[in-house]
C-alpha positions as CSV (number, residue, x, y, z in Angstrom):
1,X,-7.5,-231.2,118.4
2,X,-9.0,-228.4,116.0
3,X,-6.8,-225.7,114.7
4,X,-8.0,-222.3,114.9
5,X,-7.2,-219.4,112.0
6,X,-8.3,-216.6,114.9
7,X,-5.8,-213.7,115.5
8,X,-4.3,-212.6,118.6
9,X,-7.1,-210.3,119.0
10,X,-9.6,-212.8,119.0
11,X,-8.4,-214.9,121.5
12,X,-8.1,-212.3,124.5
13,X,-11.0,-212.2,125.9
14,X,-11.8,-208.6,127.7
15,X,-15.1,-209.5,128.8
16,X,-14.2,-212.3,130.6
17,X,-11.7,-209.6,132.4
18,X,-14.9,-207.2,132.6
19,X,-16.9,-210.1,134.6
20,X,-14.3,-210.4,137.1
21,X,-13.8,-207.0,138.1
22,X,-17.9,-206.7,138.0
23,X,-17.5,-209.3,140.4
24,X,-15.2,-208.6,142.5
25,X,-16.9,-204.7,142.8
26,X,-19.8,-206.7,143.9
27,X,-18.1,-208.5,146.7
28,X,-16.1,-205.5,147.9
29,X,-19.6,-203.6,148.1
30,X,-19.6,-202.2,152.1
31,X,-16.0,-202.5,152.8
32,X,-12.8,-200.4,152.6
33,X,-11.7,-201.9,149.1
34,X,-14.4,-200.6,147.2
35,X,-13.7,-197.8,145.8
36,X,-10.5,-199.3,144.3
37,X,-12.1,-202.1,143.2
38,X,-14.2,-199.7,141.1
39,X,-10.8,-197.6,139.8
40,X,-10.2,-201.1,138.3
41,X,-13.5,-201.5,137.0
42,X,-13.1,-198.6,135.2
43,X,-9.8,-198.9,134.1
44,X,-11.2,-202.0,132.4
45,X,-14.1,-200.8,130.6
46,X,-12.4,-197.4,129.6
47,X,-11.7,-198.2,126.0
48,X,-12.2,-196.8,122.5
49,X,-15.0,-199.4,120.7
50,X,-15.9,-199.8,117.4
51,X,-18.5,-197.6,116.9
52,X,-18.4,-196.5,120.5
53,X,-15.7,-194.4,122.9
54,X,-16.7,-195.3,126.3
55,X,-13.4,-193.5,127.8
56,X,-15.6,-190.4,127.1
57,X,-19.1,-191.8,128.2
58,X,-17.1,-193.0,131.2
59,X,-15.1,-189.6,132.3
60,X,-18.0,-187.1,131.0
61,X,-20.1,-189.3,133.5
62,X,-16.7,-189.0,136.3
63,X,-16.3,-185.1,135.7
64,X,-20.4,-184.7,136.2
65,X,-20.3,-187.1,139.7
66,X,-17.4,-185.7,141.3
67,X,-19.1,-182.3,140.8
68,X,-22.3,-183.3,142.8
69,X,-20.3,-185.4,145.6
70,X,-18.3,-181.9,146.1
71,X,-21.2,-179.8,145.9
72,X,-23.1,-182.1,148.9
73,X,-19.6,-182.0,150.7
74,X,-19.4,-178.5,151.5
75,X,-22.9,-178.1,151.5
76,X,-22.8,-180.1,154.1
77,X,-19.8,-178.4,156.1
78,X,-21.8,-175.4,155.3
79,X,-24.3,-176.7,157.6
80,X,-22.1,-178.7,160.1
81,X,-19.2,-176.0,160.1
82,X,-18.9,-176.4,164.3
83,X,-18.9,-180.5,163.7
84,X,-15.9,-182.5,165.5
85,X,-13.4,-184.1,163.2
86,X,-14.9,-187.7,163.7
87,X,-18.3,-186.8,162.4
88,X,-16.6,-184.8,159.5
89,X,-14.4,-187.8,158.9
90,X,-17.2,-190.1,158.9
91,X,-19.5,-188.0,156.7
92,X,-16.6,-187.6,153.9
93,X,-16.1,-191.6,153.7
94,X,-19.9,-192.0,153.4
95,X,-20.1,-189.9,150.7
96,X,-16.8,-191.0,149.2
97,X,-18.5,-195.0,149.0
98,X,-21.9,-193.3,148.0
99,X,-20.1,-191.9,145.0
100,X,-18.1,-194.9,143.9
101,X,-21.1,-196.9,144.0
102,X,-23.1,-194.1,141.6
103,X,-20.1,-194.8,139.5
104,X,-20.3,-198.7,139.7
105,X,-24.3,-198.8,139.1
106,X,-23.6,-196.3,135.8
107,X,-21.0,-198.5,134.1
108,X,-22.7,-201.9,135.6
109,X,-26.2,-200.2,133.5
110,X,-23.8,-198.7,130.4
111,X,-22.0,-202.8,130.5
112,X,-26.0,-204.2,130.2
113,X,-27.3,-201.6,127.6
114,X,-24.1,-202.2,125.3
115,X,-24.4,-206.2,125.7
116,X,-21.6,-206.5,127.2
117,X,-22.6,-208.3,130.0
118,X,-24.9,-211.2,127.5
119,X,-22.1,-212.1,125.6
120,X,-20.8,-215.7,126.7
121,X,-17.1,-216.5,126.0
122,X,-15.2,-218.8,123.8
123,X,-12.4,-220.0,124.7
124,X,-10.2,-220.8,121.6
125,X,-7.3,-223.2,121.2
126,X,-4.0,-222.3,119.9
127,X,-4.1,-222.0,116.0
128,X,-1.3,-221.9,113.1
129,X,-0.9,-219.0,111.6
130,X,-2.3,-218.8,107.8
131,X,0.5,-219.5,105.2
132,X,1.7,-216.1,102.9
133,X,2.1,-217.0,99.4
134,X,2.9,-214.4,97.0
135,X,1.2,-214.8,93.3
């Protein structure tokens, strides 16, 4: 078996964490666990980078959706103020997925521009830890 020098932070690998919740917002797509399954998404990708601080790409892009998807909503019972509940109710969970998947398709693009989504995965064995001598 080879030994491996690679720290800690080497060995956990985020983006195979990343391709799983892609995946599993893909597979909730149309059904009640969406939306959460896109909290986690971006739970996951929210992070400081080298070089890059998606946590602030990420909730810039949040504040400016949540914004629109408010605006249409009352908008909307602006126009539809005599409406019964059920056709209110229906209207505010179609807007509510709408919005979730505006979010998904933003970091899903933002995961593919950054690269994040090419990289393959290595997975790497257990390694010793490099001997401190003190000259």
């Amino acid at each position: 078996m080879e030994e491996s020098t690679a720290s800690f932070l080497d060995k956990t690998d985020w983006r195979i964490t990343l391709h799983r919740k892609l995946e599993a917002c893909v597979d909730a797509e149309g059904t009640e666990y969406y939306p959460k399954r896109v909290k986690s998404l971006i739970s996951v990708v929210s992070a400081s980078y080298p070089g890059w601080d998606a946590q602030r790409d990420i909730n810039d892009m949040l504040k400016k959706v949540r914004i629109k998807y408010y605006k249409l909503w009352f908008d909307w019972l602006e126009d539809n103020s005599t409406a019964k509940h059920a056709k209110k109710y229906h209207h505010r969970k179609k807007l509510y997925h709408m919005e979730y998947n505006e979010i998904f398709e933003y970091i899903k693009n933002m995961c593919a521009r950054k690269r994040m989504l090419l990289w393959g995965s290595k997975r790497i064995p257990g390694g010793t830890q490099i001997q401190y001598r003190d000259e």
